[in-house]
Backbone of each chain as ProteinMPNN parsed JSONL, in Angstrom:
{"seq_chain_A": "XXXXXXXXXXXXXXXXXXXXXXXXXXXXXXXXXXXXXXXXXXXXXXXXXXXXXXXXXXXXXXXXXXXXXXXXXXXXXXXXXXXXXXXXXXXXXXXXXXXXXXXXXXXXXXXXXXXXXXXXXXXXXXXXX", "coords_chain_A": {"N_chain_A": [[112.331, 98.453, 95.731], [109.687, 96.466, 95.177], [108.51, 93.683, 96.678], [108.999, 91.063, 95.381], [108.101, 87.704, 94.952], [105.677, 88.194, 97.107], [104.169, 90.073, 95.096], [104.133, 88.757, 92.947], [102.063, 87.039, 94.061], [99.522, 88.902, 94.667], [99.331, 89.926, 91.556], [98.903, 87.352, 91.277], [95.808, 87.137, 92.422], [94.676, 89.183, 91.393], [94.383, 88.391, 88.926], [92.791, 86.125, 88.807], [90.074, 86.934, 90.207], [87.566, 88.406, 89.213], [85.989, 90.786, 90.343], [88.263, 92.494, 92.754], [88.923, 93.324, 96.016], [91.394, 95.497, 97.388], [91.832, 96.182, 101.095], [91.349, 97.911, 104.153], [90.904, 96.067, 106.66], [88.321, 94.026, 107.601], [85.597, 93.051, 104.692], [83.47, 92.545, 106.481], [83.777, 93.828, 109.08], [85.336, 96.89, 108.299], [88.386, 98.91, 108.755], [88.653, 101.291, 108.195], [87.629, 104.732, 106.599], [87.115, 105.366, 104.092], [87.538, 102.402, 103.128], [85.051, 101.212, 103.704], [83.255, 102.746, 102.393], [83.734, 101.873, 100.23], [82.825, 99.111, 100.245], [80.106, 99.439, 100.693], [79.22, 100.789, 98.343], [80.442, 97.928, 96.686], [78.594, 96.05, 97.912], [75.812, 97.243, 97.71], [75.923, 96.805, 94.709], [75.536, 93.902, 95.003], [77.151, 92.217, 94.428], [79.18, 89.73, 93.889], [82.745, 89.348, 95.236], [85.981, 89.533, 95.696], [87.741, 90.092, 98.657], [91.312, 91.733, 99.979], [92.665, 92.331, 103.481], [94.538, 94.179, 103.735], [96.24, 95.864, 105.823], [98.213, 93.631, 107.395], [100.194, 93.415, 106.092], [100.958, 96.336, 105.359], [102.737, 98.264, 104.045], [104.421, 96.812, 102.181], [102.634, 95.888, 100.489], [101.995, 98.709, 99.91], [104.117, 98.777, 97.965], [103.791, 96.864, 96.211], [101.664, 97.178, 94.464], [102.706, 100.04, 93.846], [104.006, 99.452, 92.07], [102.686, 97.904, 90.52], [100.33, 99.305, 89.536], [100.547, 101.983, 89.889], [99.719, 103.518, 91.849], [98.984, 103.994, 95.707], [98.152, 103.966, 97.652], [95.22, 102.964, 99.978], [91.619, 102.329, 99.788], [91.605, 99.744, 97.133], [89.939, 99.122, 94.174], [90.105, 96.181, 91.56], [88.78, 95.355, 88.815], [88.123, 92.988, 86.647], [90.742, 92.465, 86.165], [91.83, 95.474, 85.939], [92.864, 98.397, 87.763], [90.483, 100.646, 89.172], [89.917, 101.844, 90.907], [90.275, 104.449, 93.931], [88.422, 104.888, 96.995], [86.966, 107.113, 96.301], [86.939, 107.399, 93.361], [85.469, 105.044, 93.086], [83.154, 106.038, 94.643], [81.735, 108.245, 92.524], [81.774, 106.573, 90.374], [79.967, 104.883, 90.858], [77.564, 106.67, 91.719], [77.432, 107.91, 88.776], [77.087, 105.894, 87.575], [78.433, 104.42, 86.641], [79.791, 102.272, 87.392], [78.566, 100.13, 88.205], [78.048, 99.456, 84.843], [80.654, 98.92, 84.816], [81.107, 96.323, 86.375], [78.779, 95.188, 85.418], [76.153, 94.529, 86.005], [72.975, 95.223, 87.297], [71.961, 99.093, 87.507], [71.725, 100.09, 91.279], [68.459, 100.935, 92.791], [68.286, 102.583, 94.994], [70.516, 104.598, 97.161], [73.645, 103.144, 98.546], [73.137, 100.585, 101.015], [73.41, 101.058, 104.738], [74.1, 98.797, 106.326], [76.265, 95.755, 105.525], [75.091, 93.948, 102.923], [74.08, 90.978, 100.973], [77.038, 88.658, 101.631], [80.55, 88.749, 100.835], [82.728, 86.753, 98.375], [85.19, 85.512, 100.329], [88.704, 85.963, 99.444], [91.365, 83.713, 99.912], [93.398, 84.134, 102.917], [96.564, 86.453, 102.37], [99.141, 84.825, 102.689], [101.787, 85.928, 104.514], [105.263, 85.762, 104.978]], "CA_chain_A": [[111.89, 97.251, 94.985], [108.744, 95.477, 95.735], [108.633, 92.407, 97.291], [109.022, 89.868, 94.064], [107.033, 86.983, 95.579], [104.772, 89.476, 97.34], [103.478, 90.89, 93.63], [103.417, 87.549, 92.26], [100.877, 86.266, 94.723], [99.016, 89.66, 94.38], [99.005, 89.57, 90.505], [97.641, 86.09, 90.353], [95.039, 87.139, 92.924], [94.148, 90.3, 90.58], [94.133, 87.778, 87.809], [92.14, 84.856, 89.881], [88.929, 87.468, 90.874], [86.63, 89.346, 88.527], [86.105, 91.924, 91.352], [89.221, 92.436, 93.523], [89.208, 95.1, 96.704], [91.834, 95.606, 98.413], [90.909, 97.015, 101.783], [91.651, 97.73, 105.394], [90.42, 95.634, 107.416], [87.271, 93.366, 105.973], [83.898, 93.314, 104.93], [82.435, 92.901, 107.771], [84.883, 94.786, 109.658], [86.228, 97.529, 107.613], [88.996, 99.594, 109.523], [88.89, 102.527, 107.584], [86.224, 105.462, 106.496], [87.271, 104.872, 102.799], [87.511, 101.099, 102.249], [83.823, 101.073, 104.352], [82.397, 102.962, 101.269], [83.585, 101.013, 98.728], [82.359, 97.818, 100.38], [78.698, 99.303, 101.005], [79.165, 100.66, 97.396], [79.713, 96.668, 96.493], [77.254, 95.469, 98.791], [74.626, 97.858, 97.122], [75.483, 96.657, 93.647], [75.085, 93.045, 95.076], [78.052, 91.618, 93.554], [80.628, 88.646, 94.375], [84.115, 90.03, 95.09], [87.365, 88.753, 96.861], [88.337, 91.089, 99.485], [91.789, 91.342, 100.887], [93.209, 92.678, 104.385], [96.201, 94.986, 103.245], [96.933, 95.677, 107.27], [98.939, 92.594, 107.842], [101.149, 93.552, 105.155], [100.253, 97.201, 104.624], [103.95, 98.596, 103.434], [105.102, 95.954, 101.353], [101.482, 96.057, 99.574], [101.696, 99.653, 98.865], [105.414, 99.114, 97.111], [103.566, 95.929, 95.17], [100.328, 98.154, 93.922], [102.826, 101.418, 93.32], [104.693, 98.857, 90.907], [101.633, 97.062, 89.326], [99.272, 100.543, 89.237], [100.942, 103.183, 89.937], [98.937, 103.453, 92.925], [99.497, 103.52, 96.884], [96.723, 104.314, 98.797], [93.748, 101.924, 99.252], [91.546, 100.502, 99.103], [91.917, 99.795, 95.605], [89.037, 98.354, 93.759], [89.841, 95.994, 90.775], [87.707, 95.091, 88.301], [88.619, 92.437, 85.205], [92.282, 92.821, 86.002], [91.976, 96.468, 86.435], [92.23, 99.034, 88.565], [89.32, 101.344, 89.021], [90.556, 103.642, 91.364], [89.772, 104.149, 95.377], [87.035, 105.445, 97.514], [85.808, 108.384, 95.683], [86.652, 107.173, 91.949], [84.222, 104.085, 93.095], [81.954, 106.562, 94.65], [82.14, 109.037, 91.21], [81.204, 105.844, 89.21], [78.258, 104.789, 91.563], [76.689, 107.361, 91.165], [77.183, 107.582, 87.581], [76.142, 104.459, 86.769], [79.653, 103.554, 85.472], [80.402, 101.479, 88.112], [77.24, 99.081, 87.396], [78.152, 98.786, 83.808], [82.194, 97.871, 84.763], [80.645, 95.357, 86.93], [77.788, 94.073, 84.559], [75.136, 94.546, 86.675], [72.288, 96.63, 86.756], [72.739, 99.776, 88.648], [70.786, 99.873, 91.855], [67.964, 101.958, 92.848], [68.303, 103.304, 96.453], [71.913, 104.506, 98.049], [74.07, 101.947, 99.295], [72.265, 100.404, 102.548], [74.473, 101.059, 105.885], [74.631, 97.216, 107.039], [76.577, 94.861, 104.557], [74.064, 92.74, 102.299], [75.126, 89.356, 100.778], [78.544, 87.941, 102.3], [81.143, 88.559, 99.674], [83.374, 85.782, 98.259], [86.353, 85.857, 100.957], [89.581, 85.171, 99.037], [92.134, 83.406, 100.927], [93.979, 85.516, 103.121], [97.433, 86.161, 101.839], [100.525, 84.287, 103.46], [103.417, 86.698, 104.455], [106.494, 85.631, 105.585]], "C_chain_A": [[110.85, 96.516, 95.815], [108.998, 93.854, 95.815], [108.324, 91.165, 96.092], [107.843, 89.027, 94.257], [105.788, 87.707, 96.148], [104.007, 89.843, 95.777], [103.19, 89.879, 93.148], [102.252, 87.36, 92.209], [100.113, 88.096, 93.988], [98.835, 89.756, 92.516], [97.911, 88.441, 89.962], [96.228, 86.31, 91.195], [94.247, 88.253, 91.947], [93.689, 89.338, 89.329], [92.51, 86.57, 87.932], [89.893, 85.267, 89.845], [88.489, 88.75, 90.015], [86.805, 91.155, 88.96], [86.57, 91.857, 92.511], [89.272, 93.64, 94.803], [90.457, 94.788, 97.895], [91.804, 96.894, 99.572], [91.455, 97.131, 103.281], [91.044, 97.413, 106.377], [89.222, 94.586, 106.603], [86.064, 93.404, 105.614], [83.208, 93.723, 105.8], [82.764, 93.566, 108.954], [85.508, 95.754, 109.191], [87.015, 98.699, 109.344], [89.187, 100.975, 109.079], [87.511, 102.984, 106.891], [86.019, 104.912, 104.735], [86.989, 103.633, 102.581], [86.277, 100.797, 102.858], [83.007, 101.614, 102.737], [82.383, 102.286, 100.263], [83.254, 99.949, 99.007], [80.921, 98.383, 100.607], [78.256, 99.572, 99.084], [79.025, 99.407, 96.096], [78.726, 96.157, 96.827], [75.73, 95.718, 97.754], [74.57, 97.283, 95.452], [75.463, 94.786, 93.299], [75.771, 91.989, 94.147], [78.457, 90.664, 93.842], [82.004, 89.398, 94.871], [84.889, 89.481, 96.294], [87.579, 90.039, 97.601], [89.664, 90.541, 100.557], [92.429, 92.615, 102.162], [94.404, 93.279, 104.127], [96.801, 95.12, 104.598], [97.929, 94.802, 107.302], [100.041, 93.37, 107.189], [101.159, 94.748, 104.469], [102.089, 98.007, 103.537], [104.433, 97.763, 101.742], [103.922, 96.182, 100.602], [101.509, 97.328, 99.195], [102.976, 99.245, 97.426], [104.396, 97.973, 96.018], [102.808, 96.564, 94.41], [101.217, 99.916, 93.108], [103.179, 100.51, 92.106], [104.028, 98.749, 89.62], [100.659, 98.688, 88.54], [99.784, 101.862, 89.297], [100.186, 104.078, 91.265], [99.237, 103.107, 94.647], [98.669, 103.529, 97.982], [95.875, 102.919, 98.912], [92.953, 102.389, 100.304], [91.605, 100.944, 97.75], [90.835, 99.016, 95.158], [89.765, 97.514, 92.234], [89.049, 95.308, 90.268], [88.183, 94.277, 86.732], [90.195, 93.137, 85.252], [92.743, 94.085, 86.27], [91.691, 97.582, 86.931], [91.542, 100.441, 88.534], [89.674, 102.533, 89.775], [90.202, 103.152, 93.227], [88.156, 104.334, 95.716], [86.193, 106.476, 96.413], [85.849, 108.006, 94.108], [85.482, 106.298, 92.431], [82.985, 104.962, 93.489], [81.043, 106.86, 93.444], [81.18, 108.081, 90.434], [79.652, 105.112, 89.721], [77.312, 105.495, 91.184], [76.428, 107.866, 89.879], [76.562, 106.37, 86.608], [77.043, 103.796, 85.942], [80.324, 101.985, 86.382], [79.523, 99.997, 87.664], [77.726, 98.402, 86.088], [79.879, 98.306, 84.185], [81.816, 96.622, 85.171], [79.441, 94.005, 86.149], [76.632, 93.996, 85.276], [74.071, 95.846, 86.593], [72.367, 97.909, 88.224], [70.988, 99.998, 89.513], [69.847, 100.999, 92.239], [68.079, 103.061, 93.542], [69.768, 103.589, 96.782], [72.142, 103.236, 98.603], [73.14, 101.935, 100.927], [73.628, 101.013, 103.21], [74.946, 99.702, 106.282], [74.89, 96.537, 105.499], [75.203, 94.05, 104.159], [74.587, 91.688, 101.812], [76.544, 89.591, 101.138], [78.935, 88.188, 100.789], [81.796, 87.86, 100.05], [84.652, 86.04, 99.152], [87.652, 85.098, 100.528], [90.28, 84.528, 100.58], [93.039, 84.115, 101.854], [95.543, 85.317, 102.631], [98.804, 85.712, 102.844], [101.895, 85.095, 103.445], [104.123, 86.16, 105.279], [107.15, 86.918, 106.403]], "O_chain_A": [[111.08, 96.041, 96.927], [109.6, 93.104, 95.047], [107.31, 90.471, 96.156], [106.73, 89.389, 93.873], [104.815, 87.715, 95.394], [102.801, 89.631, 95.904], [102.02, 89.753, 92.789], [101.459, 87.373, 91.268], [100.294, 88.331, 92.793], [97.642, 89.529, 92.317], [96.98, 88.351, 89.162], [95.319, 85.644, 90.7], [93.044, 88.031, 91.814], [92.611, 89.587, 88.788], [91.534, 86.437, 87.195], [88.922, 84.54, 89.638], [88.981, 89.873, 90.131], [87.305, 92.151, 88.436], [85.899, 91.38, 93.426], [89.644, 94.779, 94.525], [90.42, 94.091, 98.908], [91.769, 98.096, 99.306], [92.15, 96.155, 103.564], [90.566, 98.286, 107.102], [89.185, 94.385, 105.389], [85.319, 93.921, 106.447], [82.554, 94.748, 105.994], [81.898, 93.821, 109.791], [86.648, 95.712, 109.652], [86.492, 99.041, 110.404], [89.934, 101.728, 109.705], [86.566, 102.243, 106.624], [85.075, 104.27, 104.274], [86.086, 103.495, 101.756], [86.126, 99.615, 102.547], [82.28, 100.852, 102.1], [81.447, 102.042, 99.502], [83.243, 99.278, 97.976], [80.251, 97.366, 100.788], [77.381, 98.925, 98.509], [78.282, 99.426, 95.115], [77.898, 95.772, 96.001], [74.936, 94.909, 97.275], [73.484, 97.256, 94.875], [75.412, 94.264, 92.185], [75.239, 91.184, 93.383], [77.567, 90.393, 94.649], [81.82, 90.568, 94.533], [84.541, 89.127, 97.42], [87.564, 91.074, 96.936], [89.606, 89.669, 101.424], [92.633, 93.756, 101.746], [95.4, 92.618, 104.421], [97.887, 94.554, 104.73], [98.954, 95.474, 107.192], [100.805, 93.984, 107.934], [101.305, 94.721, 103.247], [102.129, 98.061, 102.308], [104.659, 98.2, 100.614], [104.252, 96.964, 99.71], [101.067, 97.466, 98.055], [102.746, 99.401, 96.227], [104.309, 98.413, 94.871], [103.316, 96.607, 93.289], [100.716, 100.666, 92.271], [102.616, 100.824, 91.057], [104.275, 99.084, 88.462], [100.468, 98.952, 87.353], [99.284, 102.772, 88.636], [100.279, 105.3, 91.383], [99.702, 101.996, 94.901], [98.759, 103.005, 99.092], [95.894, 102.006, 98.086], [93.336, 102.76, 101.413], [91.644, 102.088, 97.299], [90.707, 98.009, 95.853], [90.093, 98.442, 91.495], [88.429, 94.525, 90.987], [88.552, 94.97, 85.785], [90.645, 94.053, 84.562], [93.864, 94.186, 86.768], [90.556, 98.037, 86.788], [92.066, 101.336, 87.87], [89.727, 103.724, 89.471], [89.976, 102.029, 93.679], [87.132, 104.078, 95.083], [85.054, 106.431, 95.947], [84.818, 108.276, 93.491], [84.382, 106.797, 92.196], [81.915, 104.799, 92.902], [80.015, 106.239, 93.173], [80.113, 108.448, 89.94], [78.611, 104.917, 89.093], [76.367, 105.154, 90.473], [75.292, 108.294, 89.676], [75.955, 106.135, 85.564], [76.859, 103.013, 85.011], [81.038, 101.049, 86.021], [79.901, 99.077, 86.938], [77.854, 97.181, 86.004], [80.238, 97.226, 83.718], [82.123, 95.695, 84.42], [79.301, 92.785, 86.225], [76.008, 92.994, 84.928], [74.204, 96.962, 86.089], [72.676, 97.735, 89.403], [69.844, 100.056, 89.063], [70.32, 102.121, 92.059], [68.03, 104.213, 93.11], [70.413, 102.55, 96.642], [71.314, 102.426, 99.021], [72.702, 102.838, 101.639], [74.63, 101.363, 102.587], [76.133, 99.514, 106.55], [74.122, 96.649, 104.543], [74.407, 93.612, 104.99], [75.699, 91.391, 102.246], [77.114, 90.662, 100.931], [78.215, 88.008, 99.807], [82.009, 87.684, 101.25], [85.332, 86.941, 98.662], [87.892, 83.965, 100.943], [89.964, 84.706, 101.756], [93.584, 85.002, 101.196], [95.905, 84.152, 102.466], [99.278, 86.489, 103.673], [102.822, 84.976, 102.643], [103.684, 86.017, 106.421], [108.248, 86.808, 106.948]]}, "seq_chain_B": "XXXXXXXXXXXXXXXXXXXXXXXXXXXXXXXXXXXXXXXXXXXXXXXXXXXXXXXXXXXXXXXXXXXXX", "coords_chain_B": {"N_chain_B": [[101.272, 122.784, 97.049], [99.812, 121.377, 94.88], [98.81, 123.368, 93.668], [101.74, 124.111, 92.272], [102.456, 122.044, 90.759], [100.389, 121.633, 89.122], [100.057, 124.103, 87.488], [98.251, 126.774, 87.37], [95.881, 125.636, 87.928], [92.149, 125.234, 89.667], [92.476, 124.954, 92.799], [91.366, 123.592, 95.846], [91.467, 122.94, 99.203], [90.256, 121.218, 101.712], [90.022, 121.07, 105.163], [89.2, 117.56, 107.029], [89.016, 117.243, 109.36], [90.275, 119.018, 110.893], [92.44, 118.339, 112.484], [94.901, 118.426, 110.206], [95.516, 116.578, 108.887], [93.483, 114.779, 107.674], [92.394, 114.953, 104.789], [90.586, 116.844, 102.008], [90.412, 117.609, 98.923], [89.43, 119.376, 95.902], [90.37, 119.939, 92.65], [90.103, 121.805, 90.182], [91.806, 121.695, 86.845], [92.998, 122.184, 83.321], [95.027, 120.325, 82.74], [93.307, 118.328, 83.735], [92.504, 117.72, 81.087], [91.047, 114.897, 78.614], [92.236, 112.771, 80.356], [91.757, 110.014, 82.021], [89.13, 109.085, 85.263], [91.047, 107.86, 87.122], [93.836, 108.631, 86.146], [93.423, 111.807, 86.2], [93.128, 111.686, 89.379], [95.951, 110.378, 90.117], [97.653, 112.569, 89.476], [96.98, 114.426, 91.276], [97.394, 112.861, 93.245], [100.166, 112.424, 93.195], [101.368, 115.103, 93.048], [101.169, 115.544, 96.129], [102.469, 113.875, 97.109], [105.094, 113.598, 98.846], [103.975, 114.641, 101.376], [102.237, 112.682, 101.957], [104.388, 110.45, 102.146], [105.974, 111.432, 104.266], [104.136, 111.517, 106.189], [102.715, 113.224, 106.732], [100.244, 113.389, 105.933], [97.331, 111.759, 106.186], [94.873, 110.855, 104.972], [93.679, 111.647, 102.327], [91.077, 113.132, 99.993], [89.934, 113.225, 97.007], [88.789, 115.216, 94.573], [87.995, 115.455, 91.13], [87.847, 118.072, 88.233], [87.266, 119.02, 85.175], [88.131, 122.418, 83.691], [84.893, 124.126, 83.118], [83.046, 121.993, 82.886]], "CA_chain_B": [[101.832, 121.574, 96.498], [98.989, 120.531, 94.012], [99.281, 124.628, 92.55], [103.058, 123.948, 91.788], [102.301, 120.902, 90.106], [99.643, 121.735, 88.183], [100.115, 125.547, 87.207], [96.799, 127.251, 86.731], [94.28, 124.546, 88.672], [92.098, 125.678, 90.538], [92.413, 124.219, 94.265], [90.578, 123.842, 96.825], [91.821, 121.959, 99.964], [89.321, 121.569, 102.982], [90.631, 120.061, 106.232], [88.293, 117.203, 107.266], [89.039, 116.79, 110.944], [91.053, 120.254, 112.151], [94.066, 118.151, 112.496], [95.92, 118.696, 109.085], [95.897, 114.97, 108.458], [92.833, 113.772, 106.546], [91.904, 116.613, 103.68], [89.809, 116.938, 100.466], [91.046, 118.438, 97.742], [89.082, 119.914, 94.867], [90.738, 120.642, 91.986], [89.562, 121.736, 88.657], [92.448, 121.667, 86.087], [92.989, 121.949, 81.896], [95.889, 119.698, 82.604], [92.661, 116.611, 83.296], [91.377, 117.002, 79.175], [91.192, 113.829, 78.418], [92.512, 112.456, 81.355], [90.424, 109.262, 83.276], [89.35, 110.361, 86.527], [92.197, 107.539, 87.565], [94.655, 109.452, 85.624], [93.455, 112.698, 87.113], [93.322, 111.29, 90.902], [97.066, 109.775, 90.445], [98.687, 113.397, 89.153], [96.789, 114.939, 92.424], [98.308, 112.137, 94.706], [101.818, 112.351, 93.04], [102.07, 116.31, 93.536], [101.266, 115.656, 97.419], [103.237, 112.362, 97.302], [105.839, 113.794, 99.757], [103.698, 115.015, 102.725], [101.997, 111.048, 102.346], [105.49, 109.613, 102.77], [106.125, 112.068, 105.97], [103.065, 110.889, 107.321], [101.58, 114.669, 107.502], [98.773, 113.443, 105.518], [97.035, 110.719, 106.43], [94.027, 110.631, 104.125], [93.44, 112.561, 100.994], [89.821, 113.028, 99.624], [90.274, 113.557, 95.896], [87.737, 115.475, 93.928], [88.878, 116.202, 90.248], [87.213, 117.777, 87.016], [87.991, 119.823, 84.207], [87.283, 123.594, 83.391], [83.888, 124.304, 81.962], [82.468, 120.73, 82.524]], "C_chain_B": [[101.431, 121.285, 95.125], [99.213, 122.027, 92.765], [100.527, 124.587, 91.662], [103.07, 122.874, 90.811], [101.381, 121.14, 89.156], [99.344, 123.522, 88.118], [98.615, 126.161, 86.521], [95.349, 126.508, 86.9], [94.145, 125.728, 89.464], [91.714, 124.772, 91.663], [91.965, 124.665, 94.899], [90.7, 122.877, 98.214], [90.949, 122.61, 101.668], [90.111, 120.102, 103.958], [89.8, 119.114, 106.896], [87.82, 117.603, 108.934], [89.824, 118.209, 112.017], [92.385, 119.726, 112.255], [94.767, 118.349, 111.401], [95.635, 117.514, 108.588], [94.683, 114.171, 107.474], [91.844, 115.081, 106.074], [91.442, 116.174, 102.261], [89.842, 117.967, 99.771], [90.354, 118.736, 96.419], [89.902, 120.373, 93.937], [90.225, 120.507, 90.943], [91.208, 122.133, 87.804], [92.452, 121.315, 84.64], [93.847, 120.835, 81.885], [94.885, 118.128, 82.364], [92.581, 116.133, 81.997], [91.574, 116.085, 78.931], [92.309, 112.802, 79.092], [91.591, 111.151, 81.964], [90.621, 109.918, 84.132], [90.947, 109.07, 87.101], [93.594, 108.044, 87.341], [94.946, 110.923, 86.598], [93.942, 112.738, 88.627], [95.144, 110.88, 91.071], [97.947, 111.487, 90.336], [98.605, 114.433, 90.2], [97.393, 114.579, 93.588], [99.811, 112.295, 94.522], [102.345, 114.103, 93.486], [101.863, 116.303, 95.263], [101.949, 114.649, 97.535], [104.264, 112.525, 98.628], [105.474, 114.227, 101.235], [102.704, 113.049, 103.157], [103.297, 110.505, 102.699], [105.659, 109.934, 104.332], [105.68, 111.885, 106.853], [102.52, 112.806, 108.096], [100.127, 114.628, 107.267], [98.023, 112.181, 105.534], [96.234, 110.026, 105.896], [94.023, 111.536, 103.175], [91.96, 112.082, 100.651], [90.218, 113.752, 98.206], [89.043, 113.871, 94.683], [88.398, 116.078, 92.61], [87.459, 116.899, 88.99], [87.852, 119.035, 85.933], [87.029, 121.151, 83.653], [86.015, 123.403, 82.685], [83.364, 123.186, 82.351], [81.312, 120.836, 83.908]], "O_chain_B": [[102.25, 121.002, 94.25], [99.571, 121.965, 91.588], [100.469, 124.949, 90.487], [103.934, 122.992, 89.941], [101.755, 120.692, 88.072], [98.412, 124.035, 88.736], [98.127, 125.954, 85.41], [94.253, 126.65, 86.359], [94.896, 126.627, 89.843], [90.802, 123.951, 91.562], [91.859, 125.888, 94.983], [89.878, 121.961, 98.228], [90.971, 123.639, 102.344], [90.493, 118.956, 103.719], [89.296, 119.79, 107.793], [86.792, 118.036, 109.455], [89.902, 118.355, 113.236], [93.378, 120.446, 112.15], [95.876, 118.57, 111.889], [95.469, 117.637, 107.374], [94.906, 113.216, 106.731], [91.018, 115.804, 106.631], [91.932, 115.274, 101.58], [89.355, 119.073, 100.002], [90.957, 118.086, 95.565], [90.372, 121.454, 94.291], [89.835, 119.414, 90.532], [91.783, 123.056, 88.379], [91.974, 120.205, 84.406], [93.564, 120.095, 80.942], [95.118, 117.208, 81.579], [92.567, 114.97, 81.595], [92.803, 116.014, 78.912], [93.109, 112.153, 78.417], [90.524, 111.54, 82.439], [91.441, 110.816, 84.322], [91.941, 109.692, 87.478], [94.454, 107.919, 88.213], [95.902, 111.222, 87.314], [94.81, 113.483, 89.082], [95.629, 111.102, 92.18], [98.88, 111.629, 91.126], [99.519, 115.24, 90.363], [97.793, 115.247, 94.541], [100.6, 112.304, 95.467], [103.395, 114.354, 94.077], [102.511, 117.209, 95.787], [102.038, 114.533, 98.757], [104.252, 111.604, 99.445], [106.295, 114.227, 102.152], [102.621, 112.47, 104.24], [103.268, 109.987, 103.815], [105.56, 109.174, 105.295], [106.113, 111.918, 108.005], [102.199, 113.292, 109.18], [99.188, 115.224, 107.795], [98.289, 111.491, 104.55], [96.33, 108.801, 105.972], [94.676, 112.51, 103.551], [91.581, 110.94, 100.909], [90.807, 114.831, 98.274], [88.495, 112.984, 94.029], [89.203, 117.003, 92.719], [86.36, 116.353, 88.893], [88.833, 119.753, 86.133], [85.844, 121.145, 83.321], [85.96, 122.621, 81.735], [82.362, 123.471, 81.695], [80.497, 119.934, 84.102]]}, "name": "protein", "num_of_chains": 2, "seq": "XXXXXXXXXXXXXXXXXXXXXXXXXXXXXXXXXXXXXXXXXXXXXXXXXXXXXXXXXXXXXXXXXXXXXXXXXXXXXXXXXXXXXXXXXXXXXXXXXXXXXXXXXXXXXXXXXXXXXXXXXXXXXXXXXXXXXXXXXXXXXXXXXXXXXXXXXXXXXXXXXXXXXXXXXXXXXXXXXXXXXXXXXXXXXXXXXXXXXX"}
């Protein structure tokens, strides 16, 4: 059983943020090869998006995410409440040009850069007990 | 794992690093047809689901698509 409170908060944060990633480690730090792509993959399509730190709390966050998504891995991208998938679905849709239209934006010309571009919106980080 | 689970894919599992632990998995399967790829990607992670708990696999790289396409 996932952590009740735990899923709450995570729900209303899924609810809260357009474009949601959860990720290891953060933007500007990613700790992992995966949640690095899907933030240059944002970066490149020059979005907004809350990003949170699953580390702190990485266990208890998969059991909340297997609950909500069916899902355990991350990072997890969502998008309007839901979820899109990890690293390589976000790749997949990059380069399709599906990712662009989930997002509403137009899709960009060049590969993601290597160095982050605009600062994304940094939710709050989440309070575990 | 992913053969047993999906009878008649075809798999393809490349080891990234030499250690066993972070691998990319190709599979083409009839089972995706009309499948999202999130759909697809979850029925790839659930037939390895037990070597992720064990901690044999540390990453998965998940490439899916469907015969013919």
């Amino acid at each position: 059983m996932a952590d009740a409170e735990l899923k709450q908060k995570v729900e209303e944060l899924i609810a809260a943020n357009p474009v949601l990633l959860f990720m290891k480690g953060t933007p500007e730090m990613p700790r992992c090869g995966f949640s690095m792509r899907v933030v240059q993959a944002l970066d490149a399509m020059d979005v907004e998006y809350g990003a949170i730190d699953v580390l702190p709390a990485l266990q208890p966050l998969r059991e909340v995410t297997a609950e909500i998504s069916d899902w355990q891995t991350f990072p997890q991208l969502y998008v309007n409440g839901e979820l899109l998938g990890g690293a390589d679905i976000v790749e997949e849709m990059f380069d399709s040009g599906e990712l662009a239209e989930a997002l509403g934006v137009e899709q960009p010309e060049a590969a993601p850069p290597p160095a982050a571009a605009a600062g994304p919106a940094q939710a709050p980080p989440l309070q575990i007990e | 794992m992913i053969e047993a689970a999906l009878p008649g894919a075809a798999v393809e599992v490349v080891d990234e690093t030499g250690g066993g632990d972070h691998l990319r998995a190709t599979v083409t399967a009839a089972q995706f047809e009309g499948l999202s790829r999130i759909d697809q990607h979850r029925l790839v992670k659930a037939a390895v689901k037990a070597r992720f708990d064990d901690g044999a696999i540390h990453a998965l790289s998940v490439k899916t698509a469907v015969p013919g396409s």
